[in-house]
FIGULO-654254 format. One record per residue: z, x, y of N, C-alpha, C, CB in turn. Coordinates in steps of 0.2 Angstrom, whole numbers, plus 5000, padded with zeros to 4 digits. Glycine has a CB too. Layout:
% FIGULO-654254
ZXYZXYZXYZXY;...
//
This chain:
% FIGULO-654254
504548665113504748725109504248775109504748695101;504548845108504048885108503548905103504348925110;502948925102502648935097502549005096502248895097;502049015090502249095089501349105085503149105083;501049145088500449165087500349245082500149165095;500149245077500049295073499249305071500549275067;499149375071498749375072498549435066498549365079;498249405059498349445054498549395049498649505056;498549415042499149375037499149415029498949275035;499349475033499449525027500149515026499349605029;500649535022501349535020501649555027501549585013;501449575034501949605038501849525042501849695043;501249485044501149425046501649365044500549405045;501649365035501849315033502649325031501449295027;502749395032503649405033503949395038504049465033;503449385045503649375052503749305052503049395058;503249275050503149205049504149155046502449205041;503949185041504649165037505249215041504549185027;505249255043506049275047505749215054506149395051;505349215056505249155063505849085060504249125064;505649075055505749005054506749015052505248955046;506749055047507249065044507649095050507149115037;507549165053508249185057508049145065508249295057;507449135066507449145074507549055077506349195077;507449015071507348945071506848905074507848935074;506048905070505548895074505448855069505148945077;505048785071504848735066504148775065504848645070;504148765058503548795054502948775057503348775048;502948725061502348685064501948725071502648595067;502448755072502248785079502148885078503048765085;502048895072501748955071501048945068502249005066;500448985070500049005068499749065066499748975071;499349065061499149145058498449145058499449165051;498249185060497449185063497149245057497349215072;496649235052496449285048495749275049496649285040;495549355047494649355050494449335041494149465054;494649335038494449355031494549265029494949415026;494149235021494149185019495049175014493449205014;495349215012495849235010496449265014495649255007;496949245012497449285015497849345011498049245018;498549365013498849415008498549495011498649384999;498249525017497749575019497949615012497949625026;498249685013498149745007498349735001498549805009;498749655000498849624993498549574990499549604992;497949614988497549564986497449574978496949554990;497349504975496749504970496349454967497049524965;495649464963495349404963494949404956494849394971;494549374956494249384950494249334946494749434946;493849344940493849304932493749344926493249244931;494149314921493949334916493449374912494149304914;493049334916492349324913491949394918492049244915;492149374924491349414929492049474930490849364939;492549474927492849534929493549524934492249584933;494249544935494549534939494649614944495149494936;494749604950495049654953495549664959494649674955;496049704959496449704965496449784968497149684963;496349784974496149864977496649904975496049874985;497349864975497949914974498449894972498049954981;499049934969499849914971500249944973500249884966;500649904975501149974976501749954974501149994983;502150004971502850014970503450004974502950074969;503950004971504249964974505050014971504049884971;505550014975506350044971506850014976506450144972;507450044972508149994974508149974981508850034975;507950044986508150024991507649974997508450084994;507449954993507149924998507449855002506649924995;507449865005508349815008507849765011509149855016;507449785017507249715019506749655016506949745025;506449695011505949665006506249605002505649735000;506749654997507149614993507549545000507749674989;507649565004508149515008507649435009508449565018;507149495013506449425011506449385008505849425010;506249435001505949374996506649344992505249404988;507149354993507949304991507949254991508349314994;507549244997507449164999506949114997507549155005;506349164993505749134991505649114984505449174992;505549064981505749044975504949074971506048954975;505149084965504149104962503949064959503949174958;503349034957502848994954503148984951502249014952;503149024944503348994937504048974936503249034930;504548994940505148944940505548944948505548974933;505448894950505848894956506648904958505748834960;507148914953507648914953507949024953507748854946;507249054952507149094952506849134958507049114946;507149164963506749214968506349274964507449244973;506049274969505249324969506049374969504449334979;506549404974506849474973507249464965507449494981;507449414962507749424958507249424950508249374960;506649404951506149404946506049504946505349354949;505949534951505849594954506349634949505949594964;506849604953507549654949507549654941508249624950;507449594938507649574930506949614926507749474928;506449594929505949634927505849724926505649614931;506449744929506549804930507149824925506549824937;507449774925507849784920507549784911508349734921;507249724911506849704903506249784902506249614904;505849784910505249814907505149874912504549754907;505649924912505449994915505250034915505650014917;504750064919504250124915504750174914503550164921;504650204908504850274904504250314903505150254896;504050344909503250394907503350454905502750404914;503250454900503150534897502450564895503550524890;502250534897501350554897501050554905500850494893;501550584911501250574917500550624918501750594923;500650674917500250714917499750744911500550744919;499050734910498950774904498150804907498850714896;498150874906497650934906497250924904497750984903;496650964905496050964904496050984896495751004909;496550994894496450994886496350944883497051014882;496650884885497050814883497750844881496550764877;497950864883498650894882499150844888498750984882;499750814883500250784889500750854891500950704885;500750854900500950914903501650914901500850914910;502250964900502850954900503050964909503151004894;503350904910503550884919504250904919503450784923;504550924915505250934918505550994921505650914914;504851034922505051104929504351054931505151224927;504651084940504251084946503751114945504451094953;503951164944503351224945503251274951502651184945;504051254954503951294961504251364962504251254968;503951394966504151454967504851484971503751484970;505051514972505551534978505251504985505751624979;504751534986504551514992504151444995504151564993;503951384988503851334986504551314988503551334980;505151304983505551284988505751304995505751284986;505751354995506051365005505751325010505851455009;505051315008504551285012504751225013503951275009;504851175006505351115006505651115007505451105004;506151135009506751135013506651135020507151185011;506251185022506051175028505851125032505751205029;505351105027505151045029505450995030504751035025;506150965025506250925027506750955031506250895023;506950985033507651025038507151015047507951155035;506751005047506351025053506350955056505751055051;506650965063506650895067505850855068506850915075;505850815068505050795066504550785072505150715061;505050815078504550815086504250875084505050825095;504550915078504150975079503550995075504651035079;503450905071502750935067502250875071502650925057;502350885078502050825080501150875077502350805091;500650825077500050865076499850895071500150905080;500450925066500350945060500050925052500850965060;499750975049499650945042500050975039499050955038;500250935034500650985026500451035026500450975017;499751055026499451125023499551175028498751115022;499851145034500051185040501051215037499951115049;501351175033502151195030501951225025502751155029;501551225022501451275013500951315012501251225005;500951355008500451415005500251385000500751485002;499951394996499351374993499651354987498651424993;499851394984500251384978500651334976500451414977;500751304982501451214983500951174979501751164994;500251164982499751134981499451134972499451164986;499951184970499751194962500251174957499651274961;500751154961501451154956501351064953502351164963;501751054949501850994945502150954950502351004940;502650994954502850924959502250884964503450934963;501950934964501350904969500850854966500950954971;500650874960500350824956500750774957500250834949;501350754955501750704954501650684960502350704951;501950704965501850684972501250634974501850744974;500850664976500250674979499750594975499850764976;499950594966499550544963499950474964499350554955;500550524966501150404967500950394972502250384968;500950444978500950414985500450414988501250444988;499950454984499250484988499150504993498750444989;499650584995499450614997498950654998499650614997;498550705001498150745002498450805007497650725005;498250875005498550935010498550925017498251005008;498050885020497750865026498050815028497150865026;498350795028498850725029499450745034499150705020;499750705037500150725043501050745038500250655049;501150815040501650835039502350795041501550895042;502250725048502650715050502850675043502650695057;502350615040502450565036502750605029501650525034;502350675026502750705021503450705021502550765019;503650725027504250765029504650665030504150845041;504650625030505050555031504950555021504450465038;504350545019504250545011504850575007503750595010;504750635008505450665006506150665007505350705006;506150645014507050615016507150535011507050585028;506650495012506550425010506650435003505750385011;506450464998506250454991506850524988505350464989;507050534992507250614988507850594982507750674995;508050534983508450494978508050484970508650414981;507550484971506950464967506950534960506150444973;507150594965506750654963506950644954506950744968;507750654951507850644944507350624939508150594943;507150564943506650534937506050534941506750464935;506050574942505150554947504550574943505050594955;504750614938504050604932504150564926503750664929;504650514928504650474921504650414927505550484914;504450414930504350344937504850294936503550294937;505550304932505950234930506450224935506350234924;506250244940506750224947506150184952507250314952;505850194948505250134954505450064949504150154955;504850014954505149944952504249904952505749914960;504349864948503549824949503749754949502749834942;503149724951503149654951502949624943502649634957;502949574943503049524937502249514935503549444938;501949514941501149514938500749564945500649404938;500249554947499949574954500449564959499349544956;500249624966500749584970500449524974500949634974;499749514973499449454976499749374974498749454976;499949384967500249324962500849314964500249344953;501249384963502149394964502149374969502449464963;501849374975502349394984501849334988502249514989;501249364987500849314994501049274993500249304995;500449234987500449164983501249144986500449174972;502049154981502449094983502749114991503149084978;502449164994502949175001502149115004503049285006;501449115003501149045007501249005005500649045008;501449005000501648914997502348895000501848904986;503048925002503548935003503248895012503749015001;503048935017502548915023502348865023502248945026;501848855018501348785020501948735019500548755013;502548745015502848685014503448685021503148695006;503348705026503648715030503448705036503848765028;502648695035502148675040501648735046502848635046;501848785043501348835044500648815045501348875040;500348845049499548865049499048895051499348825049;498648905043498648965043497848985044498948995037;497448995048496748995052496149055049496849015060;496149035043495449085041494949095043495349085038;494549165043493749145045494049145055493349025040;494549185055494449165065494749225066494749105070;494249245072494349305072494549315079493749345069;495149345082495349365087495049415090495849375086;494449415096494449475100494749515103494249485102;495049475109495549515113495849465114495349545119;496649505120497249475122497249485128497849505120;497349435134497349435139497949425145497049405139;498349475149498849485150499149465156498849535149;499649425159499949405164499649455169500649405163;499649445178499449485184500149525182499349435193;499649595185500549635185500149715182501449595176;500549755187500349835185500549825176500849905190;500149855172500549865165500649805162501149885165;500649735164500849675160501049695153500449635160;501449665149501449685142501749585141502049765140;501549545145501749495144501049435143502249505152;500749425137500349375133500249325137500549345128;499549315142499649245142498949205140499949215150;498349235135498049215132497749245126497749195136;497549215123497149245116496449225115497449215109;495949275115495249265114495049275106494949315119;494649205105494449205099493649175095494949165097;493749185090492949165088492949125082492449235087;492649085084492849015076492048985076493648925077;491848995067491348945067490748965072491648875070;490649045076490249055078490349045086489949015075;490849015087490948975093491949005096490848885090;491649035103492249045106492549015110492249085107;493249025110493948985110494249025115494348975102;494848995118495349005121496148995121495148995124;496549015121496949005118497649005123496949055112;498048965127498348975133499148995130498148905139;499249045132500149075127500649055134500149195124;501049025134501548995137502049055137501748935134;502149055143502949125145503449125140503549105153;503649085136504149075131503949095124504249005131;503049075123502949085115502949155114502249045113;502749175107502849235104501849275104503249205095;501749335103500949325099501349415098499949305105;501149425090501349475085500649495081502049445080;500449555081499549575080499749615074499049635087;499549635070499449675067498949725068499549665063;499049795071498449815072498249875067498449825080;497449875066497549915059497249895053498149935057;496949915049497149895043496849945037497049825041;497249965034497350005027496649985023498049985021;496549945022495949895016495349885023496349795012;495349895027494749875031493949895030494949885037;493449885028492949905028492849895019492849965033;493249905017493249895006492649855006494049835002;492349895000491749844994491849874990491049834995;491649814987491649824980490849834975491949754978;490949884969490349884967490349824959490149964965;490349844954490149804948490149844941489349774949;490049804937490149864932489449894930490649834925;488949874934488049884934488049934939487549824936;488449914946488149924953488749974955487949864958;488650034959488950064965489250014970488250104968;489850024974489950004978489450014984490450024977;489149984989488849994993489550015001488349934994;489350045005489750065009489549985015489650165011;490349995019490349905020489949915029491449855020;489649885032489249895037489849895044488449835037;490349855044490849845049491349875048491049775050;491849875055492549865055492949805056492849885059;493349785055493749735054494049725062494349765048;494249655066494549645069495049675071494549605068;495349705065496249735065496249805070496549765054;495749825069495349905071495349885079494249915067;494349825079494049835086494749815090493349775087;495149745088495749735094496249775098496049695091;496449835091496849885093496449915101496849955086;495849935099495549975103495549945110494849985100;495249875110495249865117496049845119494649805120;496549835114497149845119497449895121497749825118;497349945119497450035118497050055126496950085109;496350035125496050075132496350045139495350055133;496650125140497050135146497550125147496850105149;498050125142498750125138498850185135498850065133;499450205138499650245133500450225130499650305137;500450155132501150135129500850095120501650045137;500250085120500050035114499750105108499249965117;499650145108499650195106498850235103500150185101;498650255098497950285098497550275093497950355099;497150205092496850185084496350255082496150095085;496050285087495650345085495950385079495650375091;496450405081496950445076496750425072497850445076;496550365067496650355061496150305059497250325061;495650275062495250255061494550295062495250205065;494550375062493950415065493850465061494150445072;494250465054494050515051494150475043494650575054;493650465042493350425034493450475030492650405033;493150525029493050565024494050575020492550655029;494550585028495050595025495550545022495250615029;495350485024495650435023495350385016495550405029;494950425012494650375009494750405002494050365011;494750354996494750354989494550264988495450384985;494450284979494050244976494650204973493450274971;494550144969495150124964494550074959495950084967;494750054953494450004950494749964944493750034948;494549904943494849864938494649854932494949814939;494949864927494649864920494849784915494849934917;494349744914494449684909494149684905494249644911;494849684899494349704892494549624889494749784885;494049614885494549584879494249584871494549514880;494549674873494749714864495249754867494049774858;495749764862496549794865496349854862497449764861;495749874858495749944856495850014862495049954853;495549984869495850024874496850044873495549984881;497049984876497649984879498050004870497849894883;497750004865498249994857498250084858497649934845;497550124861497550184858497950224863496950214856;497750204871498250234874498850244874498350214877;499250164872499950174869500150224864500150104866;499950244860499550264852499750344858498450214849;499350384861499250434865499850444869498650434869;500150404876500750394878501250414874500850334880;501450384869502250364867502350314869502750394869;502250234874502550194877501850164875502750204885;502150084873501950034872501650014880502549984869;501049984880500949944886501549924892500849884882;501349944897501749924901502349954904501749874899;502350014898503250044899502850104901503950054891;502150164901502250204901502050224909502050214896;501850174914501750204920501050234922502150254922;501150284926500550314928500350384924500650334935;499650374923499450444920498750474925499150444912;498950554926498350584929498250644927498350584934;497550644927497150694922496950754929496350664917;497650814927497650834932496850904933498450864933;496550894928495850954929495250884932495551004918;495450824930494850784936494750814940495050724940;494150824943493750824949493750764954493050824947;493850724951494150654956494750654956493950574953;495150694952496050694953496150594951496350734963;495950574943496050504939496450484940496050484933;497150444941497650404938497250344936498250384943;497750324930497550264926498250234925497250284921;498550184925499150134924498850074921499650114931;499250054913499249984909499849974910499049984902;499649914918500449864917500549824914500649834920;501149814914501449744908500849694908502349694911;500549654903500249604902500649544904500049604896;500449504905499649494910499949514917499249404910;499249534920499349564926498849514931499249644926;498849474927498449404933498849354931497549374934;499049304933499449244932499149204927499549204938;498449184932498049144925497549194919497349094930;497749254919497349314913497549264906497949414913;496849274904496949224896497349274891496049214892;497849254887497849294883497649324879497949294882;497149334876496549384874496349434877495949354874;496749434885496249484890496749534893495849424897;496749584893496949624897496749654903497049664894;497149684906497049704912497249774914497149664915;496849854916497249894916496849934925497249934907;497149974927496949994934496750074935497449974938;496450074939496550184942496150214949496250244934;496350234950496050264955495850334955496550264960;495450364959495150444961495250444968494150464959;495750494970495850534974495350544980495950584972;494750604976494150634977493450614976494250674974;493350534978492750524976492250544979492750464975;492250604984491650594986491250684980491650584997;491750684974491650754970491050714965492450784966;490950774962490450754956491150744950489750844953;490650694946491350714940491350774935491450664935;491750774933491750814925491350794920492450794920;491150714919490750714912489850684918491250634903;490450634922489750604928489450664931490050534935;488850684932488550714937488650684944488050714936;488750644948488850604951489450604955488750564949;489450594962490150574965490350504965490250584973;491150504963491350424961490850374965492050404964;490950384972490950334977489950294975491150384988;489650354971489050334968488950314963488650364969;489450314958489450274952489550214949489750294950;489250184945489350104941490350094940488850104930;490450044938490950034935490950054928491149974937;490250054925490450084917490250154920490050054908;490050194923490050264923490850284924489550304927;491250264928491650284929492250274923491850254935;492050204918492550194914492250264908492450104912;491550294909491350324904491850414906490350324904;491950414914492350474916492850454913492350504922;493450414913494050414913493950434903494550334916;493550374901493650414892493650484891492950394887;493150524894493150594893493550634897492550614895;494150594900494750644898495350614892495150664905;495150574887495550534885495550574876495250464886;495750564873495550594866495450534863496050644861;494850524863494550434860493850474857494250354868;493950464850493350474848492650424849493350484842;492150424846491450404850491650344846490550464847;491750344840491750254838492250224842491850234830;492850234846493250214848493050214855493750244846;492650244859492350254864491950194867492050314863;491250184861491050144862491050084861490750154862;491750064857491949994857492349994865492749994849;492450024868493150004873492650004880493950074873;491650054877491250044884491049944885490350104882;490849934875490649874873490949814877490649864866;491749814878492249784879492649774885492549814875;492049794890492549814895492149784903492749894895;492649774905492049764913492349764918491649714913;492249834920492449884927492149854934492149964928;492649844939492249824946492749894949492449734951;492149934952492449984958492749954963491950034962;493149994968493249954975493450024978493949894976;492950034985492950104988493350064996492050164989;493550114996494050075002494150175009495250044994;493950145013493650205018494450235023492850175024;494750195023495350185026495950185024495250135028;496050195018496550165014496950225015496350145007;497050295015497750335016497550345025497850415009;497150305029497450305037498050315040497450255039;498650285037499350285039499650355039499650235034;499350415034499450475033499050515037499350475026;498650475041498250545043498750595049497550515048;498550645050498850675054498750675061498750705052;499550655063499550625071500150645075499650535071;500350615079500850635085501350575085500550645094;501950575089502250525088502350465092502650535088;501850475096501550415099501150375099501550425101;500750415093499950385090500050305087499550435081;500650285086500750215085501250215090501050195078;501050135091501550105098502050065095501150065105;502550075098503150055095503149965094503850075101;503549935088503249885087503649825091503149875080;504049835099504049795103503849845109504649755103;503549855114503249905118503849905124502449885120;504049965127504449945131504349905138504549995132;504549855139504549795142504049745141504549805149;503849745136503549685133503949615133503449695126;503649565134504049505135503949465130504049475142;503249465128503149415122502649445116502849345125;502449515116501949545113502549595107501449595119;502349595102502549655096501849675092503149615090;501749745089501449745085501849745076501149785089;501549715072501849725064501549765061501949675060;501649785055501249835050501249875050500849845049;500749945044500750005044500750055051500350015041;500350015056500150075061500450035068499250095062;501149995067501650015072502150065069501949955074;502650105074503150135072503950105071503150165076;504150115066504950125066505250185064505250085061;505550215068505850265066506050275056506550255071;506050325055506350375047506050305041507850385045;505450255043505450235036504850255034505450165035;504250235029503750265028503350215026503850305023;502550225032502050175030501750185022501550185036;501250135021500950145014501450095009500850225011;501950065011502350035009502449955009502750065011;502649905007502749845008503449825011502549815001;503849885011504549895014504449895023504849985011;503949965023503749975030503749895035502950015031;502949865031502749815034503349765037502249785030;503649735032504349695030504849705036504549715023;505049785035505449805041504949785050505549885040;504449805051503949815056504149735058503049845053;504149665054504049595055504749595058503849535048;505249605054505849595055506249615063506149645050;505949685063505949705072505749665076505649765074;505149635075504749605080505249535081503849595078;505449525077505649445079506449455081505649385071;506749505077507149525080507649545086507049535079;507149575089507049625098506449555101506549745098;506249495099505949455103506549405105505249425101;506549395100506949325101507949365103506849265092;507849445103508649455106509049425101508749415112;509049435093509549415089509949475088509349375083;510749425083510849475084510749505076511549485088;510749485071510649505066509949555065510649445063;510149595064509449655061509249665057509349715063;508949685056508749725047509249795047507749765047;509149785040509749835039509549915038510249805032;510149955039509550025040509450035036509650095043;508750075037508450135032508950185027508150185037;508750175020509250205017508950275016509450175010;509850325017509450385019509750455014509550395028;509650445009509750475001510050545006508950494993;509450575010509950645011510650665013509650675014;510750605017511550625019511950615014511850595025;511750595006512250595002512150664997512250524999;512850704997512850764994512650764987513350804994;512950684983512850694975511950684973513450624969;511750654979510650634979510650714981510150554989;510750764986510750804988510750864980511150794994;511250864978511750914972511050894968512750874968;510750824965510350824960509650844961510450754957;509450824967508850854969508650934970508750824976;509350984970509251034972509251064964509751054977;509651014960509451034952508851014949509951014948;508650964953507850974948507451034952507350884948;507351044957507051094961507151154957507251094967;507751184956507751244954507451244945508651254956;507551194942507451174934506851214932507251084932;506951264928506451304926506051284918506851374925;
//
């Protein structure tokens, strides 16, 4: 039987994993997943206690179309009741508990922005349009900031924009210009965020957790703590054909011999790589390494132009990077006064950003509880800065040098909490930063070959999955992308005929089209 060698176990590993068994027919026993880290689940993590604080670097959103995600987890049953799927938990949850944000935006007044004009100009939109009307070979190279005048950069929709997806003006025009074909369905509601979708707790609780419980019961296994250096390739100009894996375990290196038949799928990359964490005393320290995901790219890239260019995206920190952090209270006076400020109870009001921040803040209180085992006494609320390497507003200081309570002490000072309300929710609380150097990588600006396709032309047993392989019209920074990226690979290896189903593509429909052009024009 053939076996199948993964190397990584972020959600594009463990969707490969489960389309292997499920579509391609491989006994669970003969896939292995190789992780350099103590834990799996890569960019969907979380961890924590009650006590010393819980954290997760990130989440991400989620909406209708996401076809291949939902198709996945259909078949995955979730923790607290196995008769229920992870996609159908996803859905009802969005039925019971959907954000209605009416407080997305609020000024340096503490005033909530009114979002229902863009804020664009004539020429704000023309640009837009352009943008998206423009064949996308032709921003090969380009930034946003290279399709707009300064003033796009000022409008409402950009805020909104820029804090869901985290973008920056410097960010590749090709990814905005897919952004806006991808989501343009979205635009209606896109500052009340009630066309997006969340998970039922973290996504490390909701998706990893039952998609590796789902595998171990299936005979998976899964190799932490081992770190894969290189791939070594059949004789042959170009080989793209696996026939060993170099590795390091325990200190000690390994060999790995890949049979003409078996599979080996890398993820190369990663969004979260180099992340640390600070405390709610201590600064994050910046992390001394790269990650495996990174060095491996690099030496299969040298001297290939078919595997594509880690440089592009691993080389420029400053652009790729922001802060996020987790807050654990247990006094609801934070989350009672927000709600209290919002309009929205806990959990219904989404994302808020304080658009005169110097760090450019979002903050989101999602539904409780947002860790599976969160006591009930304890909440749990999240947010990020853009701009951490700015001074703050109330901190002197750039984020990326601040405690977890100085930062909790900036987000209050844009809040309207008075001093006694202030220093109940400092008394009460306990922030861990997480600076993350890499984390909008997938955005940087690139060519279209800066990722190599995620089966390489004539590859016989090699794919790459995740953010920084390519699929045509979808969009990395997504849990959709990754999902699709697994799907291909197993797909075009094993020559099935079943595929992932396309990319849904709101623009070719005139009534998505008709509504988008009416909020644009909305004065």
């Amino acid at each position: 039987m053939a076996k199948a060698y993964l190397v990584g176990s972020g959600i594009a590993a463990l969707a490969a994993a489960t389309f292997l068994i499920r579509d391609g027919g491989f006994d669970g026993a003969d896939i292995h997943l190789f992780e350099e880290q103590r834990r799996i689940g890569g960019s969907l993590d979380a961890d924590g206690t009650a006590d010393a604080g819980y954290t997760m670097r990130g989440g991400r959103i989620f909406e209708a179309e996401y076809r291949c995600t939902y198709n996945l987890l259909s078949g995955i049953p979730t923790l607290d009741d196995p008769s229920v799927s992870v996609t159908e938990e996803i859905l009802a949850g969005h039925e019971d508990f959907a954000w209605d944000d009416i407080a997305r935006l609020v000024d340096g007044e503490g005033q909530i922005v009114d979002t229902r004009s863009m804020g664009f100009s004539e020429l704000d939109r023309l640009e837009l349009v352009r943008c998206v009307a423009t064949p996308e070979g032709h921003l090969d190279g380009r930034r946003i900031s290279d399709c707009f005048g300064e003033h796009f950069f000022t409008t409402t929709f950009w805020f909104l924009w820029c804090t869901t997806f985290a973008f920056q003006p410097w960010h590749s025009a090709i990814e905005f210009r897919r952004y806006l074909r991808r989501f343009i369905h979205l635009l209606p509601e896109f500052s009340s965020l009630s066309g997006t979708y969340g998970t039922r707790y973290n996504q490390y609780d909701s998706i990893v957790r039952p998609l590796t419980a789902w595998l171990r019961e299936r005979g998976v296994t899964v190799h932490t703590r081992c770190h894969v250096t290189d791939l070594g390739f059949a004789p042959g100009h170009r080989s793209t054909r696996v026939d060993r894996i170099h590795l390091s375990r325990g200190g000690r290196n390994e060999q790995i011999d890949v049979a003409p038949e078996d599979l080996v799928l890398v993820t190369n990359g990663s969004m979260t790589d180099a992340s640390s964490l600070g405390s709610h005393t201590s600064a994050p320290r910046p992390h001394p390494h790269r990650s495996d995901a990174w060095l491996l790219w690099h030496r299969l890239s040298r001297g290939r132009d078919d595997f594509g260019d880690p440089a592009v995206f691993d080389k420029h920190v400053k652009q790729s990077r922001w802060e996020s952090f987790t807050v654990t209270t247990k006094d609801p006076a934070f989350l009672d006064t927000l709600a209290e400020f919002s309009g929205r109870k806990t959990g219904k009001g989404g994302l808020m950003t304080f658009t005169d921040s110097n760090w450019l803040l979002t903050i989101v209180a999602g539904r409780q509880p947002v860790f599976r085992d969160q006591p009930e006494e304890v909440s749990v609320w999240w947010g990020y800065g853009l701009f951490p390497g700015r001074a703050g507003n109330h901190t002197p200081k750039p984020m990326t040098m601040c405690t977890g309570r100085e930062i909790l002490e900036e987000v209050l000072h844009h809040l309207p909490f008075d001093e006694t309300q202030a220093a109940r929710v400092l008394e009460t609380s306990t922030v861990v930063p997480c600076l993350m150097p890499y984390i909008t990588s997938p955005f940087l600006a690139r060519r279209r070959d800066d990722r190599p396709h995620v089966v390489p032309k004539g590859s016989a047993n090699l794919a790459f999955i995740g953010q920084f392989a390519e699929v045509p019209d979808d969009v990395a920074f997504t849990v959709e992308y990754s999902v699709r990226t697994a799907w291909t690979a197993v797909t075009e290896l094993l020559k099935l005929d079943k595929r992932p189903p396309a990319v849904y593509k709101g623009h070719h429909d005139p009534h998505v089209l008709a509504a988008a052009l009416e909020i644009m024009h909305r004065r």
